[in-house]
N, C-alpha and C positions, 0 to 999 in steps of 0.2 A: 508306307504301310505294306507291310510283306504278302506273299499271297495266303498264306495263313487265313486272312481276314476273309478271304472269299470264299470260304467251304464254311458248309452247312454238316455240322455230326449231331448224327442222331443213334440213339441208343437202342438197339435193334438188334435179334439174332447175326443178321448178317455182317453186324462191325458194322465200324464205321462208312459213311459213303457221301460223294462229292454233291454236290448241288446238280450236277449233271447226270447222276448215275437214276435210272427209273426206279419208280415206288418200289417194295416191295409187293408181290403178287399172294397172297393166302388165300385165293376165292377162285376158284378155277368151275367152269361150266364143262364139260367134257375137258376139253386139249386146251379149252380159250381160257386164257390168265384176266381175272378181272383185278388190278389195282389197289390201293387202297388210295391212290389219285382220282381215283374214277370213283372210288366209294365216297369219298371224302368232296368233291364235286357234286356227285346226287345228294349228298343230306341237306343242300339248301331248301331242297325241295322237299323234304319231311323234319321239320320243324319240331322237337320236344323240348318234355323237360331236363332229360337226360343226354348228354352225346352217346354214352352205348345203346340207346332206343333210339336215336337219330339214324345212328352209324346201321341198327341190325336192321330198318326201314330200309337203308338205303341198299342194301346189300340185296336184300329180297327182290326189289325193283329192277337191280341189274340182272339180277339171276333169272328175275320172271322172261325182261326183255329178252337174252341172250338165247334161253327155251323157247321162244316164241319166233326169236329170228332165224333159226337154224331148222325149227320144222315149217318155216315158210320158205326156206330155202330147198328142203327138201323133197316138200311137196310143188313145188317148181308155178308158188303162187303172187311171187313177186311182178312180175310183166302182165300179168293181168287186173291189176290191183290199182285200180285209177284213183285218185286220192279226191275225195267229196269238201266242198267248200275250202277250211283253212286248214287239212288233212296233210302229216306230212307223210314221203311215202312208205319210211314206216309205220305210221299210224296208219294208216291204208292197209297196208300187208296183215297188220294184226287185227282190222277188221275183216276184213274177208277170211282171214285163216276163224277165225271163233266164230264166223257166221255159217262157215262150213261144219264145223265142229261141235259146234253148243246146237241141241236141240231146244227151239224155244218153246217152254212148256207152260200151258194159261192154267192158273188152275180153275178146277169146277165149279159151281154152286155149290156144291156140297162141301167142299174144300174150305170156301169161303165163309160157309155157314158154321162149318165144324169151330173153323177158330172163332171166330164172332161169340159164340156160344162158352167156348174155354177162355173169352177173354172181356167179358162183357164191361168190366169195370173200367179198362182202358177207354171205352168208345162215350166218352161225354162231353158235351157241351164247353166252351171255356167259361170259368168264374169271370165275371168282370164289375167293373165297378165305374160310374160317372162321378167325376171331383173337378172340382175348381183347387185354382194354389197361386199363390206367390210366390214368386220367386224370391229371395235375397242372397245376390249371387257373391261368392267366395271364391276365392283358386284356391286348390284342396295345401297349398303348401306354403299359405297365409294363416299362419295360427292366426293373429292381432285381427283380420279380415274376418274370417269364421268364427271367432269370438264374438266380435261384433255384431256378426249378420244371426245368431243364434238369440243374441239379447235382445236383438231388432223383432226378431219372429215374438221371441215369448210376448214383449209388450202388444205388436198387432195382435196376438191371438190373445190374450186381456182385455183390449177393447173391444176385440168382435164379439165377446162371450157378454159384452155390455150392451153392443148394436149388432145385430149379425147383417144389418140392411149392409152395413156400406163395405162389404167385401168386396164389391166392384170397385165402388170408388176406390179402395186402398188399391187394389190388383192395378188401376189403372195408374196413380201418379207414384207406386213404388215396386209394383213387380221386375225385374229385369229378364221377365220370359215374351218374348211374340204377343202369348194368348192373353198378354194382360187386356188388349186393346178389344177382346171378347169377355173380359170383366174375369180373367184367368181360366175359363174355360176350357176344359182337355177333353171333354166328351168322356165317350164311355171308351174304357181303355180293358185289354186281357191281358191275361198275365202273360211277360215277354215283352211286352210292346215299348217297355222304358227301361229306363238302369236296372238294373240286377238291385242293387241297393235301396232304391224306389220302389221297386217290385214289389220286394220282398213288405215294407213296411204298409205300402196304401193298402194291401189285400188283407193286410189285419185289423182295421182302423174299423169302425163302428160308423153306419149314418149320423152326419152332424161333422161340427167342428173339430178338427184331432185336438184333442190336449196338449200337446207337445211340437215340438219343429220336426219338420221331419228331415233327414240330412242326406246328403245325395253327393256325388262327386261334383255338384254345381253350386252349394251352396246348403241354402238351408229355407225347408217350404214348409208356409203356412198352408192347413188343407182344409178344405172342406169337401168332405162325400155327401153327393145328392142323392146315390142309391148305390144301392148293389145286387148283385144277382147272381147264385149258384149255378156252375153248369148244370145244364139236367142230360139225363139218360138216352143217347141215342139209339134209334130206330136200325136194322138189318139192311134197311133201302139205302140209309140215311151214308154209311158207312163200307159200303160191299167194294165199289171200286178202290176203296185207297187200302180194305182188304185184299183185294186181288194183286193189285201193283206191290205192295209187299209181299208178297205170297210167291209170287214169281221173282222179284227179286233173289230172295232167298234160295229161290230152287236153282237160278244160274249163277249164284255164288258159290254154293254148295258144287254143283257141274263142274262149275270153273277148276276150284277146287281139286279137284278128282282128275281134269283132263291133263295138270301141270304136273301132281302125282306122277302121273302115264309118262309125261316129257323128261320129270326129271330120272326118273328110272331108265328112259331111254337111253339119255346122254349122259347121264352123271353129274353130279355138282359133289365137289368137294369145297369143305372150309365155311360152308354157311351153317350149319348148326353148332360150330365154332364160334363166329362170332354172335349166334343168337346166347348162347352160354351166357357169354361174355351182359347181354343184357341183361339178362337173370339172378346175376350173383348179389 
C-alpha cells in the first residue's frame, strides 16, 4: 500500500493537508489561535441537537476561558489562588478573579416583593394526585408483547368495573411493579415525579377506575385514582427565599455578562460571531 493511503485531505480554504499538519485556526482571542481541534474537543461537553449549536457552545466556552485566563494573568492572581476541595488551578484563578470582580448583590424586600406581586400565578402549590396501578410490563420494541400486555389491562380493567374490591389482589399475583406487594400503591405523586408519558396521562384521569390502559415506556397500567388535589395559591413568606436566590442569580448573570463585554473589548476576539452565524442560518 503506497503512502497515499496514509494522508487524510480535507476540503478546506487552505487545500489540501497531511494528517500531521495542525487544525486550521478561525477563533483567535487577541494573538492566541484557538483550533477547531480544540473546538471540536470542547463540544463533548455541550451536547445538542445541532453540531453548529454544539460547535458555537463550544467556541464561546473557549473564548470565555481564554478572557478569563489572560486577565488573571494580568492581574497577577494566579500564585495566590489556592485551589478549594476538587478545584483545579484554573478553576481557582477564575474563582478568585470573579470573586474580585463581581459584586455580590442580595436583593431587598422590596425587590422580592415587587416580583412576587408581577408574578403571582407562577408561586402555587404542585397539583397531585394518589393512585394505585398495575403494571403489565412490555419492552417498548415488542409490538406482539404490547399488544398483549394492552388486552391484558382492558380485560383486568373489565373485571374491576365488576369488583373493584380485588385491585389488590390482581396488583399482587400480576403487577410486574415493586409496589404491587403494597396492593400497587404509589402514594400521592406531583407532576415530574414519573415518565413524562405517565405524567402527562394520570394528571388527566378523573377519581375512580381509568377506562382505558394507560401506556408508558414500561408497559401498559391499569389505574386507579384515590384522590386528587389542585395546587393552591402561595403565601409572600411561603415563596420569598427561592424569590431572592433567583433574583440574584439573575443579577450576576447579567454582571457576568457585562464584565466579559469589558474583557472582550479589551483583548479582542475575532471569528466567534462567525461561527455563531454559522448556528443561525
Amino acid at each position: 500500500m503506497g503512502t497515499g493511503a496514509h494522508r487524510h485531505v480535507h476540503d478546506t480554504d487552505d487545500g489540501p493537508r497531511s494528517l500531521g499538519t495542525p487544525a486550521p485556526c478561525l477563533l483567535f482571542v487577541g494573538d492566541t489561535p484557538i483550533s477547531e481541534a480544540e473546538i471540536a474537543q470542547e463540544m463533548q461537553h455541550h451536547r445538542a441537537a445541532r453540531p453548529e449549536e454544539s460547535r458555537a457552545a463550544a467556541a464561546r466556552a473557549l473564548v470565555v476561558r481564554e478572557l478569563l485566563r489572560r486577565e488573571i494573568d494580568r492581574l497577577g492572581l494566579a500564585a495566590g489562588a489556592d485551589p478549594v476541595g476538587r478545584e483545579t488551578a484554573e478553576e481557582a484563578g477564575i474563582r478568585v478573579l470573579l470573586e474580585r470582580e463581581l459584586v455580590d448583590r442580595v436583593p431587598t424586600a422590596d425587590d422580592c416583593r415587587r416580583y412576587f406581586e408581577q408574578n403571582r400565578e407562577r408561586f402555587r402549590s404542585a397539583d397531585r394526585v394518589r393512585i394505585r396501578h398495575i403494571l403489565l410490563a412490555a419492552p417498548a420494541d415488542d409490538v406482539n408483547g404490547r399488544f398483549k400486555a394492552r388486552a391484558d389491562a382492558e380485560a383486568l380493567i373489565a373485571r374491576l368495573r365488576a369488583n373493584s374490591v380485588l385491585f389488590a389482589d390482581f396488583a399482587l399475583r400480576r403487577s410486574d411493579c415493586p409496589s404491587k406487594d403494597e396492593g400497587g400503591e404509589l402514594g400521592w405523586l406531583e407532576r415530574g415525579q414519573t415518565t413524562p408519558e405517565f405524567d402527562r396521562q394520570v394528571f388527566r384521569l378523573p377519581v375512580g377506575l381509568a377506562a382505558f390502559p394507560v401506556e408508558s415506556r414500561w408497559g401498559y397500567h391499569v389505574v386507579q385514582v384515590d384522590a386528587v388535589e389542585a395546587g393552591v395559591a402561595l403565601g409572600f413568606d411561603d415563596v420569598r427565599g427561592r424569590i431572592a436566590d433567583y433574583l440574584e442569580l439573575q443579577v450576576r448573570q447579567r454582571e457576568l455578562q457585562h464584565y466579559l463585554g469589558l474583557l472582550q473589548e479589551r483583548y479582542g476576539v475575532r471569528g466567534l460571531a462567525e461561527i455563531e452565524a454559522l448556528n443561525h442560518e
